[in-house]
C-alpha positions as CSV (number, residue, x, y, z in Angstrom):
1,X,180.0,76.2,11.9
2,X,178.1,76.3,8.8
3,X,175.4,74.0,10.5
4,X,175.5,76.8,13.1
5,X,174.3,79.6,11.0
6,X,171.7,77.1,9.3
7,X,170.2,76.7,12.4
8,X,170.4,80.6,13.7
9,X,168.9,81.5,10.5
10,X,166.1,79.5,10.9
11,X,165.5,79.9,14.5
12,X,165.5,83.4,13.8
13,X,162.6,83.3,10.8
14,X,160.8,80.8,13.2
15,X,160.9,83.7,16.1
16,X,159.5,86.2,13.4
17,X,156.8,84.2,12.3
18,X,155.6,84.2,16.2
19,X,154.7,87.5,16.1
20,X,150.8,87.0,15.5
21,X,150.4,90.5,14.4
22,X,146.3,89.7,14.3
23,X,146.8,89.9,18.6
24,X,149.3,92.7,18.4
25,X,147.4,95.1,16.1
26,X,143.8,94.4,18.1
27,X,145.8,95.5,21.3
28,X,147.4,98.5,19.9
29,X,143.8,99.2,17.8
30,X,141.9,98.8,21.4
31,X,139.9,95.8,19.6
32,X,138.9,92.9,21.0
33,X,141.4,89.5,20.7
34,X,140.2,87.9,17.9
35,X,141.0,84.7,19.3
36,X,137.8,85.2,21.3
37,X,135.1,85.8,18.9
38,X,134.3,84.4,15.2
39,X,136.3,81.7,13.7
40,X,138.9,82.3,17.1
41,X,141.7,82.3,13.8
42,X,144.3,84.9,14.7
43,X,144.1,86.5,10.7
44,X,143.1,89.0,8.9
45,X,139.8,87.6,7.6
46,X,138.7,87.5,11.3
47,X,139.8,90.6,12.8
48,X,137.8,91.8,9.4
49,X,134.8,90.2,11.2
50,X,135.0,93.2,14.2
51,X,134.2,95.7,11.3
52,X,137.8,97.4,11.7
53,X,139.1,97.2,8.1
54,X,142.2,99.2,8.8
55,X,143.5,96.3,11.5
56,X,142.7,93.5,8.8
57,X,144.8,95.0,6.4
58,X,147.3,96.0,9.0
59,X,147.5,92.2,9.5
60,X,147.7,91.1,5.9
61,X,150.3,93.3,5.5
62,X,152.5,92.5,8.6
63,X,151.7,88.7,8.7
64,X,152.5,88.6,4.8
65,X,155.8,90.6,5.6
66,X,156.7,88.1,8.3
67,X,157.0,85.8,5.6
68,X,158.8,87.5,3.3
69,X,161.3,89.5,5.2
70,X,163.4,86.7,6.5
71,X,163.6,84.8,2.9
72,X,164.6,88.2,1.2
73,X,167.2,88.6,3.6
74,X,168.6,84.9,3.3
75,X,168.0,85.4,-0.7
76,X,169.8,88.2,-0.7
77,X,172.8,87.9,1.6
78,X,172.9,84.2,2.3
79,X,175.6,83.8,0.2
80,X,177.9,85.3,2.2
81,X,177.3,83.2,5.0
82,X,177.5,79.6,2.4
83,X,173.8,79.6,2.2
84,X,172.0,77.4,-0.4
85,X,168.6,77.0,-1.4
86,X,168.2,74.6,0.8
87,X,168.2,77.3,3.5
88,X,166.1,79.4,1.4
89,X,163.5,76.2,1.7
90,X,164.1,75.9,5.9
91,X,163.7,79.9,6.5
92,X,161.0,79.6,4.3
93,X,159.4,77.1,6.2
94,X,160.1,78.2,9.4
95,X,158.5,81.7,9.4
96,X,155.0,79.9,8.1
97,X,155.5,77.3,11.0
98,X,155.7,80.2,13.5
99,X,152.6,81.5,12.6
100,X,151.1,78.2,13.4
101,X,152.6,77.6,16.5
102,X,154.0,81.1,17.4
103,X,156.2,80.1,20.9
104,X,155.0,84.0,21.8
105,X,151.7,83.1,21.8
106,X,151.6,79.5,23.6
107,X,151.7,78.0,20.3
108,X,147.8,79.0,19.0
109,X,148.4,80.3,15.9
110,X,146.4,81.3,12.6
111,X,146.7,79.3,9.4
112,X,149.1,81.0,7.9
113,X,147.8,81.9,4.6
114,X,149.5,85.4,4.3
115,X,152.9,84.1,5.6
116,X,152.3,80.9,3.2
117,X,152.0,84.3,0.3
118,X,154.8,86.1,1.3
119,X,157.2,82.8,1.6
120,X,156.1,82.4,-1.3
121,X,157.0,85.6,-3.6
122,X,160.4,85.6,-1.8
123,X,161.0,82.4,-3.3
124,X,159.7,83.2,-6.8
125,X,157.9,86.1,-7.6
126,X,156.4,84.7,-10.3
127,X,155.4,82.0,-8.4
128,X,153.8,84.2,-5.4
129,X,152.0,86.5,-8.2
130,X,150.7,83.4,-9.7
131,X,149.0,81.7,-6.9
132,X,148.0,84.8,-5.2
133,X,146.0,85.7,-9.0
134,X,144.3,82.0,-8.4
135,X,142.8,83.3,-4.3
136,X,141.3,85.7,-5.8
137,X,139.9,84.3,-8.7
138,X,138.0,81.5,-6.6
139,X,137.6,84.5,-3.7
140,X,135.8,87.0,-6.6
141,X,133.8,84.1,-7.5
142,X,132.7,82.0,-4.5
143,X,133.2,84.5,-1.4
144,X,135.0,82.2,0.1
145,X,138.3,82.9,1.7
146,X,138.8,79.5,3.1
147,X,137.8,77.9,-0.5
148,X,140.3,80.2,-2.0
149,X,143.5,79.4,0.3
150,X,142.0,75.8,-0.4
151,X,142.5,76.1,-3.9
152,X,145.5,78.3,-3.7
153,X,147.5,76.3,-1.2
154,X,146.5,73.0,-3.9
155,X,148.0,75.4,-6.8
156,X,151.1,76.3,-5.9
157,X,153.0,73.0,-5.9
158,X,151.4,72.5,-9.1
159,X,152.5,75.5,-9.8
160,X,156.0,74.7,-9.0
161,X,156.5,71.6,-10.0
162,X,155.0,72.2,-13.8
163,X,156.5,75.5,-14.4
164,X,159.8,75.8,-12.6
165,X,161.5,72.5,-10.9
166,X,161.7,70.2,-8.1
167,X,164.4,70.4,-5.3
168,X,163.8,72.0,-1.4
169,X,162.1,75.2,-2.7
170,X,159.7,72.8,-3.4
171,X,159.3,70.4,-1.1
172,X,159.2,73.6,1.6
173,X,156.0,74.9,-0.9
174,X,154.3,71.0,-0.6
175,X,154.9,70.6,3.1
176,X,153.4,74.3,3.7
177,X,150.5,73.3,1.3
178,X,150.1,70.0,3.3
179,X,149.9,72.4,6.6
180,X,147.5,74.7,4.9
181,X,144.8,72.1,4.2
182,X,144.9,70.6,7.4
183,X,144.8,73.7,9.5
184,X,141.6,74.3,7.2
185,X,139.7,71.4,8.0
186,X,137.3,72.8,10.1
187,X,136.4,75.3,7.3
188,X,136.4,72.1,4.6
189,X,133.9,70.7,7.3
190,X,131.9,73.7,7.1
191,X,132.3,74.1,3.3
192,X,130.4,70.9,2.9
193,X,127.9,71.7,5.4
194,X,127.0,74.8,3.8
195,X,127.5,76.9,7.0
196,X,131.3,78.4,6.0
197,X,130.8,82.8,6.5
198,X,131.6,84.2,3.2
199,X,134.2,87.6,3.1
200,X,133.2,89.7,4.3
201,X,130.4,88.8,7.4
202,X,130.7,90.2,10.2
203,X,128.9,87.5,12.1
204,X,129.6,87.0,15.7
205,X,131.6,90.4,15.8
206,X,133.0,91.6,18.9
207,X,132.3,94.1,21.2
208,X,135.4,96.4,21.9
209,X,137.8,95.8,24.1
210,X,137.2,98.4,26.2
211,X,134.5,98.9,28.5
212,X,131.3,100.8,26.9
213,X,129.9,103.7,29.0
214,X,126.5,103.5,30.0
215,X,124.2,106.6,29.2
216,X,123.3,108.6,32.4
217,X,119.6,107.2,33.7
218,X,117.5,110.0,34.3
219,X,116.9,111.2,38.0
220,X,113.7,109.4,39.8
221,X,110.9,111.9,40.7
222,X,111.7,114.7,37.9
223,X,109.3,117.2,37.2
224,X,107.5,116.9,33.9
């Protein structure tokens, strides 16, 4: 039975993390699907690319939250249920995997840097505060969001391993790190080549989703 409420809990974090709140806000914003223009990475940093700040922080937020809600909730009332940290670790884990293969989405996700955050300070606090402190330090600096969640992602089982202790908290923090780089290695690719946008480009915006109107052609054979 136990095994039984392992798995429901982390089905359930898994189903969470599907939601790719970069898709759902453009729709509900009337914005184009920002699979379909820039990077094609359904996150924040490229639905900032079709100029709409208020749907890129909309996205952080919610894709951060997506994270963090279900690992609170296992943190906090797990017990009851005979949870361990080892659940903690597989929740964890399973709400950043969503967002990389989101089964609501035919399994194209983003890269899961603000779920990766928000797993994070669920687990730790401290932890979270510290390795969101180094993105933006290397983000201030280079203007690189990919170079920061680079950096970051290398960090935090550092991080972990140095300041607090081993055990599945943080082998759940190394596997998501592992993820991290690899679902950045078309960025890594571009880092090198020198052709990676910096924060804050809007290159290769999108129009909006909805149809433009056309202005009204004056009539043939007006008087002057």
């Amino acid at each position: 039975m136990q095994t039984l409420y392992t798995l429901a809990a982390v089905l359930a974090a898994y189903l969470v993390g599907s939601l790719s709140f970069a898709v759902i806000v453009s729709r509900a914003m009337g914005l184009s699907d920002p699979r379909s223009y820039g990077s094609g990475n359904p996150g924040a940093t490229n639905v900032l690319r079709s100029g709409n700040k208020t749907a890129a922080i909309l996205t952080l937020l919610l894709d951060a939250l997506k994270g963090y809600v279900p690992v609170l909730l296992v943190v906090l009332f797990g017990a009851r249920a005979g949870f361990g940290e080892g659940t903690v670790a597989l929740v964890g884990l399973a709400a950043f995997v969503g967002h990389l293969w989101p089964v609501f989405f035919r399994f194209q996700g983003g890269k899961g840097v603000a779920t990766a955050a928000g797993v994070l300070l669920a687990f730790n606090p401290w932890l979270g505060a510290a390795t969101l402190l180094t993105w933006v330090i290397i983000a201030a600096f280079f203007r690189y969001s990919s170079l920061a969640a680079l950096v970051a992602a290398v960090f935090a089982p550092v991080y972990q391993l140095l300041i607090w202790d081993g055990g599945p908290l943080a082998g759940a923090i190394v596997a998501m790190s592992l993820l991290l780089v690899w679902r950045h290695m078309p960025n890594i690719q571009k880092l090198i080549a020198g052709t990676e946008s910096k924060l804050g480009s809007k290159k290769a915006a999108p129009a909006p989703a909805h149809p433009t109107k056309h202005p009204k052609h004056p009539h043939h054979g007006a008087k002057s």
